[in-house]
Wavefront OBJ file of the C-alpha trace (Angstrom):
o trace
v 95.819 77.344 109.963
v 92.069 77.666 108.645
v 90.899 78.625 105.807
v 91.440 82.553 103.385
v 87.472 82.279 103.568
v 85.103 82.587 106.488
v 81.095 82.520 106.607
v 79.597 85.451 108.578
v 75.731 85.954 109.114
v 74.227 88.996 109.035
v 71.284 89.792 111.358
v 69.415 93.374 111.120
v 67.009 95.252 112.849
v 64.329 95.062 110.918
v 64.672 91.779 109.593
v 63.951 91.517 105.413
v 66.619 94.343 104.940
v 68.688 94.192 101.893
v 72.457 94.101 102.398
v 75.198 94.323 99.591
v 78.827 93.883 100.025
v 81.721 95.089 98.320
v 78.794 96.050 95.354
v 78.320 92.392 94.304
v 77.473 89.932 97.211
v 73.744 90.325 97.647
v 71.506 89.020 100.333
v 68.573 89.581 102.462
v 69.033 89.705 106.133
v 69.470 87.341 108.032
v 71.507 85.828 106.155
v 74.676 84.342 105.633
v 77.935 84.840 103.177
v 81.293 83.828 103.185
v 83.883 86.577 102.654
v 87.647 86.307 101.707
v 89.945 86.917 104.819
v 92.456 88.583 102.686
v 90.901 92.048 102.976
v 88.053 94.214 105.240
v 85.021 94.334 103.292
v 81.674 96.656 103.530
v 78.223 96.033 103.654
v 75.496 98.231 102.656
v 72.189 98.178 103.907
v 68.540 99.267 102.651
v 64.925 99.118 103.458
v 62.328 100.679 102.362
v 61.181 103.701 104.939
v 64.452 103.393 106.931
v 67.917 105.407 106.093
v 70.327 103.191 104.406
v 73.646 102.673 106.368
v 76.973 101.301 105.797
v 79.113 98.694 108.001
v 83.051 97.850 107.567
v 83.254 94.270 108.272
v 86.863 94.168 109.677
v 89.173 91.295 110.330
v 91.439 91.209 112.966
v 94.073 88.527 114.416
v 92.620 84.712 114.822
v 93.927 82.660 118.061
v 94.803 80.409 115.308
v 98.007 83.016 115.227
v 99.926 81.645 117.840
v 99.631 77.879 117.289
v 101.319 78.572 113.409
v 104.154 80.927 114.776
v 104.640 78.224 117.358
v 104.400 75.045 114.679
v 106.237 77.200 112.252
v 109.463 77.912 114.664
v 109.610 73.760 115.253
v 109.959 72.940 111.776
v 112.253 76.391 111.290
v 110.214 77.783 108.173
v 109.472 81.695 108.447
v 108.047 80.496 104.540
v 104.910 79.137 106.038
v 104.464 82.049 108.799
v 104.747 84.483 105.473
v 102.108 81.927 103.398
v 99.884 82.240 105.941
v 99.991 85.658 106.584
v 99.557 86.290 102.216
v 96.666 83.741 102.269
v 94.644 85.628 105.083
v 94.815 82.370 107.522
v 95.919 85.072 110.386
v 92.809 86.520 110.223
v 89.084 86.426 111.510
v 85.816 88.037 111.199
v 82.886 87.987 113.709
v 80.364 84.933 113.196
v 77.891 87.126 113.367
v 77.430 90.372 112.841
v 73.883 92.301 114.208
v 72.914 95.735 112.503
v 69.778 98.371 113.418
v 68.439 101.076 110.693
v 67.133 103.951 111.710
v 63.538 104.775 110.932
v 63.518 107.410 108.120
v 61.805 110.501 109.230
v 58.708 111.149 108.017
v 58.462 114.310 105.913
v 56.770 117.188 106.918
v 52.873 117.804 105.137
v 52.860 120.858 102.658
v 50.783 123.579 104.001
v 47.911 124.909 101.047
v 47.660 128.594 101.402
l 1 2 3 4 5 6 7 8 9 10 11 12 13 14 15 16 17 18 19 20 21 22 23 24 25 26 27 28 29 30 31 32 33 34 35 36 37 38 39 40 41 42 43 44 45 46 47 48 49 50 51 52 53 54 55 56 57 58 59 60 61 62 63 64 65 66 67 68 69 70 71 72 73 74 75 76 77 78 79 80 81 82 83 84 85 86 87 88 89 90 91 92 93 94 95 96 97 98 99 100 101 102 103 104 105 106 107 108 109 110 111 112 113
């Protein structure tokens, strides 16, 4: 089984963007973090004359899965299965993750009467 942590990079669209996850993993895009595997996290993005957006970063099953249920069963111990499982080895995130703000509108001139 691999590793509870995994290192993701995160590209966005404008590069230079500022990206915070879970409010205290900071970085400027692109850029790369590694996140725990135990839980989904979210990312929050800003830059200056773009709306800010948010992103769940969400694990799902690794292909690593089946080899451990398989090496597991030989050696007859539902213990590591359950380990692996607590320790977030079952799970993945993408390598890379790509992200595009939207422009922020540009406000409307007063008209002087």
């Amino acid at each position: 089984m691999h590793s509870d942590k995994q290192s993701v990079t995160i590209f966005t669209n404008p590069p230079e963007s500022e990206v915070v996850i879970d409010d205290y993993l900071h970085l400027t895009a692109p850029g790369t973090v590694t996140l725990s595997r135990k839980g989904n996290h979210l990312a929050q993005v800003n830059k200056d004359g773009y709306e800010p957006t948010s992103l769940g970063i969400d694990r799902t099953w690794s292909w690593w899965v089946v080899g451990d249920i398989v090496g597991c069963l030989i050696i007859f111990s539902p213990f590591c299965i359950m380990h692996d499982i607590d320790q977030g080895g079952y799970y993945t995130f993408d390598d890379k993750i790509y992200l595009t703000l939207d422009r922020r509108a540009a406000s409307e001139p007063t008209l002087s009467k």
